[in-house]
N, C-alpha and C positions, 0 to 999 in steps of 0.2 A: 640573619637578624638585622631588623634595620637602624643603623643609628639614630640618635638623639635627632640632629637637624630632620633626619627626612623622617622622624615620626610628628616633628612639629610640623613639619611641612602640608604633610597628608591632614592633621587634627586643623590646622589654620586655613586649607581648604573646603573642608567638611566644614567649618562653621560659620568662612567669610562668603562662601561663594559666588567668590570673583578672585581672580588671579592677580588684581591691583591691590586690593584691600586687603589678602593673602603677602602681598610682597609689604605692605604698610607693617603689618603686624609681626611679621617677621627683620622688618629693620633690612630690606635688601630689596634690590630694583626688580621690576617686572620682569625683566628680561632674564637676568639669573633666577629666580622662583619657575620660570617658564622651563627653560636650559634643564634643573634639579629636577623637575616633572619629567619630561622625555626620558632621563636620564634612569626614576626608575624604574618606570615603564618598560625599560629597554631592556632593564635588570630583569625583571620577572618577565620578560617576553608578554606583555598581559596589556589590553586596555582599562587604564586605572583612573581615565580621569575623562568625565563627557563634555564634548567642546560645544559639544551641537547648540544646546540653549545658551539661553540669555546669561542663568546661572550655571558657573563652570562647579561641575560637581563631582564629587566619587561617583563612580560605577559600585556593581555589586559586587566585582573584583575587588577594588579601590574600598569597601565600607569595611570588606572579612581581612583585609591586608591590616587595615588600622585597628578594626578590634583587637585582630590577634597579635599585632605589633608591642599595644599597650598592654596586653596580658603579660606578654613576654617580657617588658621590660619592669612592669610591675613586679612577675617572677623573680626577675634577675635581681632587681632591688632590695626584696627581700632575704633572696638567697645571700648576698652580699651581709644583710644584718646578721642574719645567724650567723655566719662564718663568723662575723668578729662578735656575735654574741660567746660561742662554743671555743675561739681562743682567748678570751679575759674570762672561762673559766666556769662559765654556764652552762649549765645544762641544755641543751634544745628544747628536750619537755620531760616534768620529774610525773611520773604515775606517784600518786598514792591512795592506797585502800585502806582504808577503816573497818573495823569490826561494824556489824550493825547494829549492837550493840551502843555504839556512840551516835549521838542526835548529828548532822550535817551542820544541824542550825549554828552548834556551839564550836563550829569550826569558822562561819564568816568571819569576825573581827582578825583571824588568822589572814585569809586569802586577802581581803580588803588592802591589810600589810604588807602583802607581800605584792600587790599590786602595785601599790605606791613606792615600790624599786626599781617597776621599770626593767625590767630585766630582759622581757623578751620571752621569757622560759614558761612555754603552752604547761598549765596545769591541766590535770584528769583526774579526777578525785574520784573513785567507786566503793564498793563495800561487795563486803565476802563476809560468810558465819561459819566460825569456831573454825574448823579445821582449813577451809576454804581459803581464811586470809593467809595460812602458812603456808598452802599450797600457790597462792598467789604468788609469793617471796622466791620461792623455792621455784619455779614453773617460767620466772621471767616478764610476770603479769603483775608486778608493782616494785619502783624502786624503793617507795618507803611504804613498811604497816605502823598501824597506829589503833592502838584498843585489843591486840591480838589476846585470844587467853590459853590456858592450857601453856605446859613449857617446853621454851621455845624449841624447836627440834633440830638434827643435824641438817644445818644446810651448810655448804663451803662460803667462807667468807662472813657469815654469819655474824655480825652486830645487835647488840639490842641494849636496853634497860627499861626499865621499870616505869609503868604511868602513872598506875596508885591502885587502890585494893578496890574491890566493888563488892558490895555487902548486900544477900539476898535476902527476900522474906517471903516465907509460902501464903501468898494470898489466893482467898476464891471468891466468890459474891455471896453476897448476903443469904442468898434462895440455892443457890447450894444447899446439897446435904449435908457435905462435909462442915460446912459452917457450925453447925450442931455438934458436931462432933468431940467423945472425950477427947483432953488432953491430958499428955503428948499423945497425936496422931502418929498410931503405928503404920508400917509401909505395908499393913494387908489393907488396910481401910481404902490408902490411896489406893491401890493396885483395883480396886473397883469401880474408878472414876476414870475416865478419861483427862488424857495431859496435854496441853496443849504446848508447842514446843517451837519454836524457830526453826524453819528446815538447815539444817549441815550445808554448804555452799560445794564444798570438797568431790573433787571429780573421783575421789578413789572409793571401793567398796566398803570399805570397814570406818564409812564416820560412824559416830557416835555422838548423842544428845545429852544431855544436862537432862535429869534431874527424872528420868522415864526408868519406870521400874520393868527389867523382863515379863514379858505377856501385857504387860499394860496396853491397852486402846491410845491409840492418842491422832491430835490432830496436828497438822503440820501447817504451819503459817509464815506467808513471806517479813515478817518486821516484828521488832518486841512494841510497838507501839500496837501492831494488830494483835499480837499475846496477851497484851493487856486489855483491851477491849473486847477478847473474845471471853477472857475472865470474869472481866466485871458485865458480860452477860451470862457470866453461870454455862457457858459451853466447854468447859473443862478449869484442870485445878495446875497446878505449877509454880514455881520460882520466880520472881521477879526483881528486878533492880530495887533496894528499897528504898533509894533516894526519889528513883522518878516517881513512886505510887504514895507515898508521907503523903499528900494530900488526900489522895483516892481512903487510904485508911483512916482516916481522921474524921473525914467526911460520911464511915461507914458504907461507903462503895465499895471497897471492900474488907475484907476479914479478913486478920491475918489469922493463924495457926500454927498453935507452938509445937515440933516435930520432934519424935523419940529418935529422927536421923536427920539432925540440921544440917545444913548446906556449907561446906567455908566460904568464904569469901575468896570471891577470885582475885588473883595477879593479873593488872591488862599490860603489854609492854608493848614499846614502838621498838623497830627492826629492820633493819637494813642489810643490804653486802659492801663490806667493807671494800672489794674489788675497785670500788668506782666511788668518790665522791665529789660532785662537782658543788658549787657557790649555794647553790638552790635546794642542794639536799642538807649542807652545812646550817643555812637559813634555818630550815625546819626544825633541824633538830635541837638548834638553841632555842627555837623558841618553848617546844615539845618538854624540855626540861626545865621549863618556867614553871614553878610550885601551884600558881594561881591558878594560870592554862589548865594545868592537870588537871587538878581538882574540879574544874570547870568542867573537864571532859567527863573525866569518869561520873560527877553527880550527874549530869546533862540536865536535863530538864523536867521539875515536877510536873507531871500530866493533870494533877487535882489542881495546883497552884493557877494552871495555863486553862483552863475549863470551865 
């Protein structure tokens, strides 16, 4: 690796080209800038500097020595930050996965915050559905979930609590059939409709969906943002968040439907492993337990309101 002097050395050649005006800018005589050149020429065995012209220049030795010089110490700069990021207590970088279930959107005033610390600590924010975000936890694919539902299962180390309730309502479109339909909607009526459903994220064979009746048709959709649009085009029937559609219902986009087998409302909880906690994952989770955040998360965002 080349020291500090002889990466200046090489960059104040490269940009003065002259070996007087290299010594100027460098605050040392012509003759020692000369001397340091030979010198590390001699080191790499290599022709690193062309005498021949008028302007004294790197070779093509001499341009891939200094690039890769400044990557290296660039590197090494960094590498130095993290070391003492990771000893006063930081993380390196915290994964966290969210249910899909929760908007991204209503997570920036978070990040924004958590940016203005200064930390250092690379965030990776993804998202996993229903079983997927536990497998995430469990599997080593997120240090914190946040929206998770369903309860929480045996992992070691295992941490969690409570984000707040999310309250469903069976809506379908206007031009639906089921629209017309007596109530309470019995579950033979549905069962002849098509469901449209958030695909399970979970790499294991036995997920399971919300709200699909055995034999039922249904359709599988990557986002409950696309669930609900497939809805309010009358491409199938299903459960929805009812904070986010209050507008969509109100508006008569869509119907809701009073059901002979309502839905409870889910539990979403954030969860961690207790094994390891560093600054960054402490951070989150005071915030996570702020009553307002919460509520923020679980309503997310009305779709009728935002349209």
């Amino acid at each position: 690796m080349l020291s500090a002097d002889e990466l200046a050395l090489l960059e104040a050649i490269r940009e003065s080209g002259s070996l007087s005006r290299a010594a100027a800018r460098l605050g040392k005589a012509p003759s020692t800038v000369s001397h340091a050149a030979r010198q590390l020429e001699a080191r790499f065995d290599a022709l690193l500097f062309d005498r021949r012209r008028y302007r004294l220049q790197l070779t093509p030795a001499g341009h891939l020595l200094a690039q890769e010089a400044a990557r290296l110490m660039l590197d090494v700069s960094r590498l130095t930050q993290r070391v003492k990021q990771v000893a006063g207590g930081w993380e390196d970088r915290l994964w966290i996965v969210t249910d899909e279930v929760l908007e991204f959107e209503t997570l920036l005033p978070v990040v924004r915050a958590f940016d203005a610390l200064n930390s250092g600590v690379t965030l990776r924010i993804t998202h996993e559905v229903l079983t997927g975000i536990w497998d995430a936890l469990r599997d080593g694919r997120a240090d914190l979930v946040v929206g998770a539902t369903n309860e929480p299962p045996v992992i070691p180390g295992l941490r969690w609590f409570e984000l707040g309730v999310m309250d469903w309502v069976f809506a379908v479109s206007p031009r639906h059939p089921l629209a017309k339909a007596t109530e309470p909607v019995e579950a033979a009526a549905v069962l002849q409709h098509r469901a449209v459903v958030v695909a399970d994220t979970s790499r294991r064979v036995d997920v399971r969906g919300y709200g699909v009746l055995g034999g039922q048709p249904s359709l599988a959709v990557p986002s409950m943002a696309a669930k609900v649009q497939a809805q309010r085009e009358g491409l199938g029937v299903g459960w929805l968040p009812r904070d986010r559609v209050a507008g969509l219902l109100k508006r008569g986009e869509l119907v809701e439907k009073q059901m002979a087998d309502p839905r409870e409302p889910n539990l979403l909880y954030v969860a961690w492993r207790g094994d390891h906690q560093g600054r960054a994952l402490e951070w989150w989770l005071s915030q996570l337990q702020n009553k307002r955040l919460a509520s923020r998360l679980v309503k997310g965002i009305d779709i009728g309101a935002a349209s």
